[in-house]
GUGUGU-365825 format. One line per field, with one value per residue (C-alpha): residue number from 1; x, y, z; residue in one letter. Coordinates in nm, 2 decimals, m for minus. Layout:
N
num c(NUM/...)
X c(X/...)
Y c(Y/...)
Z c(Z/...)
residu c(A/...)
***
This chain:
472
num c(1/2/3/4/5/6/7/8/9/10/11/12/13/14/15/16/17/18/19/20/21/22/23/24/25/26/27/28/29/30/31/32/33/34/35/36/37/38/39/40/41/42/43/44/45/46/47/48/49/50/51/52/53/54/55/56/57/58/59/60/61/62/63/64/65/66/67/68/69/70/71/72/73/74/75/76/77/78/79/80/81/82/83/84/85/86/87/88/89/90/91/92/93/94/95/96/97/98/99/100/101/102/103/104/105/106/107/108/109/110/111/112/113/114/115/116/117/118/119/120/121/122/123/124/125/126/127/128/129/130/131/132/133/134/135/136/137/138/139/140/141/142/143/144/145/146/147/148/149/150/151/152/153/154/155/156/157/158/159/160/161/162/163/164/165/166/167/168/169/170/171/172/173/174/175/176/177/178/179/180/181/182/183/184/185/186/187/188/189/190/191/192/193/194/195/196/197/198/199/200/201/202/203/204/205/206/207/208/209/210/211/212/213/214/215/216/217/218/219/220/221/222/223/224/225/226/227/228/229/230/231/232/233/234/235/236/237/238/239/240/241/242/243/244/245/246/247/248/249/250/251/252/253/254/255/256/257/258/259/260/261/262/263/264/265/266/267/268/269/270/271/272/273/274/275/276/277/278/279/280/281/282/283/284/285/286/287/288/289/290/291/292/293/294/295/296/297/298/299/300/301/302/303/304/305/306/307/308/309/310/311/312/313/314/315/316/317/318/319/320/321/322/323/324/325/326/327/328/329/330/331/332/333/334/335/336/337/338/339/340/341/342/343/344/345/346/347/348/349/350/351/352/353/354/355/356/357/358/359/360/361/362/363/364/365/366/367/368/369/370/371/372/373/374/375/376/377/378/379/380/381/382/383/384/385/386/387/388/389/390/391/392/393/394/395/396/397/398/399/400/401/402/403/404/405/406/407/408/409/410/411/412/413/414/415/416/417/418/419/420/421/422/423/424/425/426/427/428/429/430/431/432/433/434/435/436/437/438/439/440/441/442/443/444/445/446/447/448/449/450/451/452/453/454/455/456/457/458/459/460/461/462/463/464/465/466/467/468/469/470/471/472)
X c(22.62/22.49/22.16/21.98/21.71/21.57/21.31/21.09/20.85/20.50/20.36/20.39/20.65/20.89/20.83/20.84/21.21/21.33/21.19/21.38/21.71/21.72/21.62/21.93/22.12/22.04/22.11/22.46/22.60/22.59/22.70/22.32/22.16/21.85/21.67/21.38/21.19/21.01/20.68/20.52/20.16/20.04/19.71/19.51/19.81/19.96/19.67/19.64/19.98/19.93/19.88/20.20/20.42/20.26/20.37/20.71/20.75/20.63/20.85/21.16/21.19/21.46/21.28/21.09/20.86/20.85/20.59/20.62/20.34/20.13/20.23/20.00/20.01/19.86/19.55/19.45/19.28/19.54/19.36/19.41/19.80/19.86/19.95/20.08/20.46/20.35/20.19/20.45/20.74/20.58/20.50/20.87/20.98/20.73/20.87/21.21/21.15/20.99/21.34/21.56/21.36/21.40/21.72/21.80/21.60/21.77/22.10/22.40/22.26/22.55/22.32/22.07/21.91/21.66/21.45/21.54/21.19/21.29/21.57/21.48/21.56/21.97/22.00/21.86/22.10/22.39/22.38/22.41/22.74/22.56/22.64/22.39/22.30/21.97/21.80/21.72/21.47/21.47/21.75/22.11/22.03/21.73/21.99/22.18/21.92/21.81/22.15/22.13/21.77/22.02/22.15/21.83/21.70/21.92/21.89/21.54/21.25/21.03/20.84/20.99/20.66/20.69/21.06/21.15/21.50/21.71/21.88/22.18/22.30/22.69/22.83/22.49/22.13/22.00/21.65/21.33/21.24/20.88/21.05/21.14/20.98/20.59/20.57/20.87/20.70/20.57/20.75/20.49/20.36/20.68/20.92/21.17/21.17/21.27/21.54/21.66/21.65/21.84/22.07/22.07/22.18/22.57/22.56/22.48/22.75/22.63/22.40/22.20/22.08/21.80/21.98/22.33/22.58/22.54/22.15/22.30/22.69/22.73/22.51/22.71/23.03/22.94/22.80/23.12/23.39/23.16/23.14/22.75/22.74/22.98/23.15/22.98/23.10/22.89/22.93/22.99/22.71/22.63/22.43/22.29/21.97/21.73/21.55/21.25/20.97/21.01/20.74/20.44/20.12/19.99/19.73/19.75/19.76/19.91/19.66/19.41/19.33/19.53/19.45/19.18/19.36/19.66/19.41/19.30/19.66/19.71/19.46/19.63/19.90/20.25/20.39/20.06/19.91/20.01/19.95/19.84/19.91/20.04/20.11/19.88/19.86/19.79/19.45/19.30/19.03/18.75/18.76/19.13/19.00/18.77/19.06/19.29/18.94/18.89/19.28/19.33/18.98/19.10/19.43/19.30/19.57/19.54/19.53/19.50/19.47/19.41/19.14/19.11/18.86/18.89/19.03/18.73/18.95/18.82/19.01/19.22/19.15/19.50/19.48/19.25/19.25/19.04/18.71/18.65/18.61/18.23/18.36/17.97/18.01/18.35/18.40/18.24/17.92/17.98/18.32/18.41/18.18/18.27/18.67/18.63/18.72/19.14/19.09/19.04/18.99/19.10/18.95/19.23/19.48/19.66/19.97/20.20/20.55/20.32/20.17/20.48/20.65/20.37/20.47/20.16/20.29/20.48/20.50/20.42/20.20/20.41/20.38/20.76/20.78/21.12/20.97/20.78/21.05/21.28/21.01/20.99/21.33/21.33/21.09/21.26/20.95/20.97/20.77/20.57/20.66/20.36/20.47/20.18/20.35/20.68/21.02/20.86/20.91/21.27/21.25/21.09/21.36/21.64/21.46/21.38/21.68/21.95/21.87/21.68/21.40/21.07/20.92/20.74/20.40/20.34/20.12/19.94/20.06/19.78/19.88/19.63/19.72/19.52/19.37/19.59/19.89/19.75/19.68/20.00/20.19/20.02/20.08/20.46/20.52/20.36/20.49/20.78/21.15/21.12/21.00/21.26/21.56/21.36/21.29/21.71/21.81/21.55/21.69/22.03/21.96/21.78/22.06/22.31/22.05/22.07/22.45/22.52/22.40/22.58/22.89/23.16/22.88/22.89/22.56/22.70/23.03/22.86/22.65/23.02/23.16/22.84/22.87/23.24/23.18/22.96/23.24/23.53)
Y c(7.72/8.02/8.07/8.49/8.59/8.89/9.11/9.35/9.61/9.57/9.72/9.63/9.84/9.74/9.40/9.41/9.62/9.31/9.06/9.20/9.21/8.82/8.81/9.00/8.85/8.45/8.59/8.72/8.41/8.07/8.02/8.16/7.79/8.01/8.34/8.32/8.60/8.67/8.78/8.98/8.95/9.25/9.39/9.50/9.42/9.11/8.92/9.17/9.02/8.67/8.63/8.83/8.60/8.31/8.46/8.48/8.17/7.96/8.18/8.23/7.85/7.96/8.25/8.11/8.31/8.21/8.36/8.46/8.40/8.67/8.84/8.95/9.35/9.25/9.09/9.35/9.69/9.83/10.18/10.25/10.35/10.70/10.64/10.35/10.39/10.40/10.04/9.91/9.99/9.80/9.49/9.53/9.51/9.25/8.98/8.99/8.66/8.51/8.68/8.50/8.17/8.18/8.27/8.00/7.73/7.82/7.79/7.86/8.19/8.43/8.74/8.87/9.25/9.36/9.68/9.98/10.02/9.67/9.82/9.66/9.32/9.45/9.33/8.98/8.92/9.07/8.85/8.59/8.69/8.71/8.94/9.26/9.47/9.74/9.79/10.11/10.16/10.56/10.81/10.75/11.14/11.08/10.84/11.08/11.31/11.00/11.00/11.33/11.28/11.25/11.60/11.77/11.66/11.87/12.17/12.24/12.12/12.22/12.04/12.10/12.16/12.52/12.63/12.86/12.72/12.52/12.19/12.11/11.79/11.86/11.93/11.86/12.00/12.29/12.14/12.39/12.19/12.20/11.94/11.67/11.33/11.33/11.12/11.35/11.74/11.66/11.53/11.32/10.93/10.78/11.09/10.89/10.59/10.76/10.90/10.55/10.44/10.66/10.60/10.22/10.27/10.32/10.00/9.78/9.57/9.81/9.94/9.89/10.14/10.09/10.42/10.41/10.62/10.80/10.92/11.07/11.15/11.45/11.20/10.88/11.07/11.21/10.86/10.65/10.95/10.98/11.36/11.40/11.28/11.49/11.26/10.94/10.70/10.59/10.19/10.11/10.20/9.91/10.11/9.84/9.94/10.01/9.76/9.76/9.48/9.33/9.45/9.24/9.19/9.51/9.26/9.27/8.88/8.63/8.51/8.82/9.02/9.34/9.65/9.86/10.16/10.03/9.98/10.36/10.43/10.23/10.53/10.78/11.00/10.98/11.16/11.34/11.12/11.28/10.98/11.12/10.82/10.88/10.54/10.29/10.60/10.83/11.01/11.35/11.55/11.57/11.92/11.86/11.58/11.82/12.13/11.84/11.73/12.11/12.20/11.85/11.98/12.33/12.22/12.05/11.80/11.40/11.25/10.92/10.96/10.69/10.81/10.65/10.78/11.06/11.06/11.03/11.18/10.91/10.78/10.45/10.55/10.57/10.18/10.04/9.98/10.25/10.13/10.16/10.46/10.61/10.86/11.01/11.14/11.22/11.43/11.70/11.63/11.54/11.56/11.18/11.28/11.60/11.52/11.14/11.24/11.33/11.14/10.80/10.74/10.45/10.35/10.25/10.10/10.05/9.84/10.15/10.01/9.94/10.24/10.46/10.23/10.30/10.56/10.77/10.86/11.28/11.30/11.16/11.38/11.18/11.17/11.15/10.77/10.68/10.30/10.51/10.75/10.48/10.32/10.67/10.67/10.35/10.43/10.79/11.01/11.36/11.41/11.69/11.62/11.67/11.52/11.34/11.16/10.99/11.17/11.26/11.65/11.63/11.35/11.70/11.92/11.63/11.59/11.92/12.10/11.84/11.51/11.79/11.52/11.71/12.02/12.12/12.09/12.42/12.44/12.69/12.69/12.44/12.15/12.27/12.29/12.48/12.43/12.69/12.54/12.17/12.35/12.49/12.17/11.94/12.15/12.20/11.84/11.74/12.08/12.36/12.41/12.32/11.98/11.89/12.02/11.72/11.49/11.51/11.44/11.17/10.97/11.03/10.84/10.57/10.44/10.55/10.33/10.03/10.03/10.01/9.65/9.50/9.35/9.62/9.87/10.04/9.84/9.52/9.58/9.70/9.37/9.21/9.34/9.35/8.90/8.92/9.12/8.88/8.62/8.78)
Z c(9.46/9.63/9.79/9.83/9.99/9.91/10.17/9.96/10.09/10.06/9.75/9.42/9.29/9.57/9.47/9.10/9.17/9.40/9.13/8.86/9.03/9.13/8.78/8.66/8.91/8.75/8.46/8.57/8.72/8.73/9.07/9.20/9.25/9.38/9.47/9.74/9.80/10.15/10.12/10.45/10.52/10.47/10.53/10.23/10.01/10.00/9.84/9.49/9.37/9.39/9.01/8.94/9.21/9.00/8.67/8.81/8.91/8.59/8.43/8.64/8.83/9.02/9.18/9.50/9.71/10.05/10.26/10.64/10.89/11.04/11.33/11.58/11.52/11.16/11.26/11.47/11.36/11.13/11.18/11.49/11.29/11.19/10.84/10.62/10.71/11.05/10.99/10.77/11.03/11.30/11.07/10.99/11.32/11.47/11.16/11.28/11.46/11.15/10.92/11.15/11.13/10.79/10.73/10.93/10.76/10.40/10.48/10.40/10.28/10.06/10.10/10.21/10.03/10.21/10.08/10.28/10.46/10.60/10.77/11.10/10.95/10.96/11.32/11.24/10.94/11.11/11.40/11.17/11.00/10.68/10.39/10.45/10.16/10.10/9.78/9.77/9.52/9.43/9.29/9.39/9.41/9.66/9.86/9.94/10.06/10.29/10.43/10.54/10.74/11.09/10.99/10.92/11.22/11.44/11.22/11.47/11.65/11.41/11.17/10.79/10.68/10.91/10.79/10.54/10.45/10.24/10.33/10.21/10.07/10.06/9.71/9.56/9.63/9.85/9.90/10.02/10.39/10.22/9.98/10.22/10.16/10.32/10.60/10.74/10.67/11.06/11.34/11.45/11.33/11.14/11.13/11.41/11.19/10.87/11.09/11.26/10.85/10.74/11.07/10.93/10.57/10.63/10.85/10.58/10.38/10.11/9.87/9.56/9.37/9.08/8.83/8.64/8.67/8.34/8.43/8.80/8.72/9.03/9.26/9.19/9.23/9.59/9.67/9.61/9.78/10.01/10.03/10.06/10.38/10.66/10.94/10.85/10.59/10.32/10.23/9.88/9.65/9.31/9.06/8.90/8.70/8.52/8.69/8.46/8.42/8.04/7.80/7.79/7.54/7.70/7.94/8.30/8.33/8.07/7.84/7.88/7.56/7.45/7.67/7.47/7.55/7.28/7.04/7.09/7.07/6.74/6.58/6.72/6.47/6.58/6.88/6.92/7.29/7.66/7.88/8.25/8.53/8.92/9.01/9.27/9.51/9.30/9.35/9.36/9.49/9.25/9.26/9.11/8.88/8.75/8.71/8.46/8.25/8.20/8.12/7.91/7.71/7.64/7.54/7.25/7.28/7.24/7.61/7.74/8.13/8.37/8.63/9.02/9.25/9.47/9.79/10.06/10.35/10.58/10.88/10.72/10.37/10.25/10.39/10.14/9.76/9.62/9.44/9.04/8.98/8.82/8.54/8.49/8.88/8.91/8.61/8.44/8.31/7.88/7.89/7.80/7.49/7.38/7.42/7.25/6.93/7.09/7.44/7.62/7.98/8.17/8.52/8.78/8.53/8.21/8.13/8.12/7.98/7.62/7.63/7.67/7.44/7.18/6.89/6.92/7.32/7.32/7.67/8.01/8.31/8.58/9.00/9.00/9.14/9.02/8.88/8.63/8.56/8.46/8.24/8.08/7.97/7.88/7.60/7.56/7.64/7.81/8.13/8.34/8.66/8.91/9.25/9.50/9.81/9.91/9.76/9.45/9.53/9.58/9.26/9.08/9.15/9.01/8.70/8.62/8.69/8.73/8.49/8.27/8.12/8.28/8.26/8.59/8.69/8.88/9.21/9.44/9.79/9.90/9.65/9.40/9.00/8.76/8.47/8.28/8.41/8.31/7.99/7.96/8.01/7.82/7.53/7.59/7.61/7.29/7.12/7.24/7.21/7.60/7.47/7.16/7.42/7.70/7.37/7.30/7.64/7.74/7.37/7.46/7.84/7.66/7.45/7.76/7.98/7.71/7.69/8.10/8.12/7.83/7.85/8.00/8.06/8.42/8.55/8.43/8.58/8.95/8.95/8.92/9.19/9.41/9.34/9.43/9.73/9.94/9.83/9.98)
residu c(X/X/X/X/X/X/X/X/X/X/X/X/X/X/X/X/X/X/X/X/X/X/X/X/X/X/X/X/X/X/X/X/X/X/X/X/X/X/X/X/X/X/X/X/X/X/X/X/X/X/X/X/X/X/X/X/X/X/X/X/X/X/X/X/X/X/X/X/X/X/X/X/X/X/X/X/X/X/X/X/X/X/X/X/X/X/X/X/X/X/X/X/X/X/X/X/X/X/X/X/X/X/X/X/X/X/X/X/X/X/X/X/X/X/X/X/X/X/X/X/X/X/X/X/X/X/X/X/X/X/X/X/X/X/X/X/X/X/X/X/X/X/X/X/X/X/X/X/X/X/X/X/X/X/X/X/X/X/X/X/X/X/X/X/X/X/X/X/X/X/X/X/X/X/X/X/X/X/X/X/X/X/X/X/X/X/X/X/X/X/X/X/X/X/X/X/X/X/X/X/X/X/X/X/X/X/X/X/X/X/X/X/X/X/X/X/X/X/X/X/X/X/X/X/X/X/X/X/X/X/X/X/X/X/X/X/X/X/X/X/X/X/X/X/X/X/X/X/X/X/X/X/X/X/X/X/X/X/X/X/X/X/X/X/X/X/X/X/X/X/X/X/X/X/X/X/X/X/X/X/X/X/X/X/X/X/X/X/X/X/X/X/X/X/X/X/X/X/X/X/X/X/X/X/X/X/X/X/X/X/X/X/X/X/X/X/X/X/X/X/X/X/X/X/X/X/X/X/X/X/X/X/X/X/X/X/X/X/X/X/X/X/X/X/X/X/X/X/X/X/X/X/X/X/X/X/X/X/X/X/X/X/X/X/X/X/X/X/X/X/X/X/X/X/X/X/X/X/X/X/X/X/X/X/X/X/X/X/X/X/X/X/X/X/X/X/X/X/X/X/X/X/X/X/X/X/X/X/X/X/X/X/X/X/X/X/X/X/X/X/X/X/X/X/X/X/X/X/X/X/X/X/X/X/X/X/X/X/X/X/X/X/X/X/X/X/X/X/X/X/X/X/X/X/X/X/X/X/X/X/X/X/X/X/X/X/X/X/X/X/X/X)
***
């Protein structure tokens, strides 16, 4: 019987991606006897998923979370860090002893997949002799532009944010250097670690991808002959997804009541409701909150649009969990009541796989995070893409002009979107030829994305061989 431990990142769509492969992996074979999760204590985040680990476990016996002990660096001021990857990297690195301590106390261990943030955790497995093996958790297409971070880097000293070129990702993308992932536009705070990750990847035993090979054909293709990447060999890539939580009841916690938000929905006519969400770091400016209320008003089109508060561009604010929002100060004044006839606003959260599963849902005003871009086509709804943080700018140009499921959410050079482009966009989405061509090929990835994981589908056969290669 076979024992894996898997080694999310912190955050909760790192961990619900880990969750659901050991779930599809007990599901796949009999041989797994278990799945034990480590959890890293984390400042301001571990404690907000307790419930959901709980969940998991009544549910999934099988599934054990096993959490490490503090480290030293986490109990001291967190702020005195440049950003969150800065933090996260150095929590990462400062565990290893508490990795290798537990690795050691649950074995035999068959293998160990480790989220590719946790990439200093490779050395501790390694030295073990035990199979090594990242999840990465965006695009096979953004994979390969991660790859490429070693060859970027030599192109100049610059910071990307400063160049006016393209990079190239061999045989696939020229990518504006304005478009590389945030915390690498400057050269300062994390940039070197994103580097040494991406220097990491190839050394692992291989690598998981949550997409199929039908949503990213060109990307897949470069991945396994190894063509994106010039003079280093890429490990064999497992495209094994979508990884994608099961529908619920539409409540954030088993046993609470049905969101209200669904109940709105259930009023709603068919195909008529955009849904506006950006994820758990998703925030705005107010002066930005108050350009959508004013483009979602004009636009006369049914929205439901889940509302955090503004940023407060204070030093560790990216750090903390951003307090309920109060609608009557942060937007304009009477808009919740002049638009309540067509809209509904929801503070901080709504369960978003029921509401894009709901019939009433057109389209989807998305950030670009690739969790919620696989949820989108799992329900088969067309999306704006409006990028915030992370890859999602790259993620942009792959859905717009190479998946083809998004129409593009169109800024000034400072970040800002107007209300006339909000306008605009909302409107396409529920109503264009733009939208029936995105409405086509979103449907036609939704039954592609059904069929991989059945019996002889290309998921279901990737999971196979990703089982039989920690065997050999």
């Amino acid at each position: 019987m076979e024992n894996i431990v898997l080694y999310p990142s912190p955050g909760i769509g790192h961990l619900i991606s880990m969750v659901e492969l050991g779930k599809i992996l007990l599901s796949h074979s009999s041989s797994i006897s278990s799945i034990t999760i480590l959890i890293l204590d984390f400042p301001f985040i571990t404690g907000s998923y307790s419930s959901y680990m709980s969940s998991v476990s009544s549910s999934f016996p099988s599934i054990k979370f096993l959490s490490l002990p503090s480290v030293p660096l986490a109990l001291g001021d967190p702020l005195k860090y440049q950003n969150l990857e800065h933090l996260k990297f150095e929590i990462f690195r400062s565990n290893n002893p508490n990795v290798l301590e537990s690795l050691n106390s649950l074995s035999p261990v068959s293998a160990f997949i480790l989220d590719f943030f946790c990439y200093p955790a490779v050395e501790v497995s390694q030295s073990l002799k035990i199979p090594t093996y990242f999840l990465f958790t965006s695009s096979a297409s953004s994979l390969t532009f991660f790859l490429n971070f070693p060859v970027f880097d030599k192109i100049s000293s610059a910071s990307f944010r400063d160049l006016d070129i393209t990079l190239e990702i061999p045989g696939l993308y020229s990518v504006p250097a304005n478009c590389m992932i945030q915390p690498m536009l400057d050269r300062g705070g994390s940039y070197r670690e994103f580097v040494k990750l991406a220097e990491t990847l190839p050394k692992a035993d291989g690598i998981i991808i949550n997409t199929f090979e039908s949503l990213e054909v060109r990307a897949v293709k470069a991945l396994k002959q190894g063509t994106c990447l010039l003079d280093t060999s890429v490990p064999p890539v497992y495209c094994i997804g979508p990884l994608i939580a099961n529908r619920g009841d539409g409540s954030k916690n088993n046993g609470e009541p049905r969101h209200e938000c669904l109940k709105w929905l259930d009023t709603q006519p068919s195909q008529s409701v955009v849904y506006l969400s950006f994820g758990s770091r998703g925030v705005f400016s107010k002066e930005q909150l108050w350009e959508m209320a004013f483009g979602l008003e004009r636009s006369g089109v049914r929205f439901l649009w889940v509302v955090r508060a503004p940023r407060r561009e204070e030093k560790g604010d990216a750090f903390f969990k951003p307090p309920e929002p109060d609608l009557d100060s942060i937007l304009p004044e009477g808009f919740i009541e002049r638009t309540k006839e067509k809209g509904y606003v929801v503070k901080s959260w709504a369960p978003q796989i029921d509401v894009l599963g709901h019939d009433s849902i057109a389209g989807f005003v998305s950030h670009c995070g690739w969790n919620s871009t696989l949820e989108a086509i799992d329900a088969g709804v067309p999306i704006v893409a409006w990028p915030l943080y992370a890859e999602q700018r790259f993620n942009r140009i792959v859905l717009v002009d190479e998946i083809g499921i998004a129409l593009p959410m169109n800024e000034s050079k400072d970040l800002f979107v107007s209300s006339s482009e909000i306008e605009k966009r909302v409107k396409q989405i529920v109503h264009s030829e733009e939208r029936d061509l995105i409405k086509n090929r979103v449907l036609d990835l939704k039954d592609k994305a059904r069929d991989v994981l059945k019996e002889g589908g290309s998921s279901n056969v990737a999971l196979t061989t990703l089982m039989e290669s920690w065997k050999q």
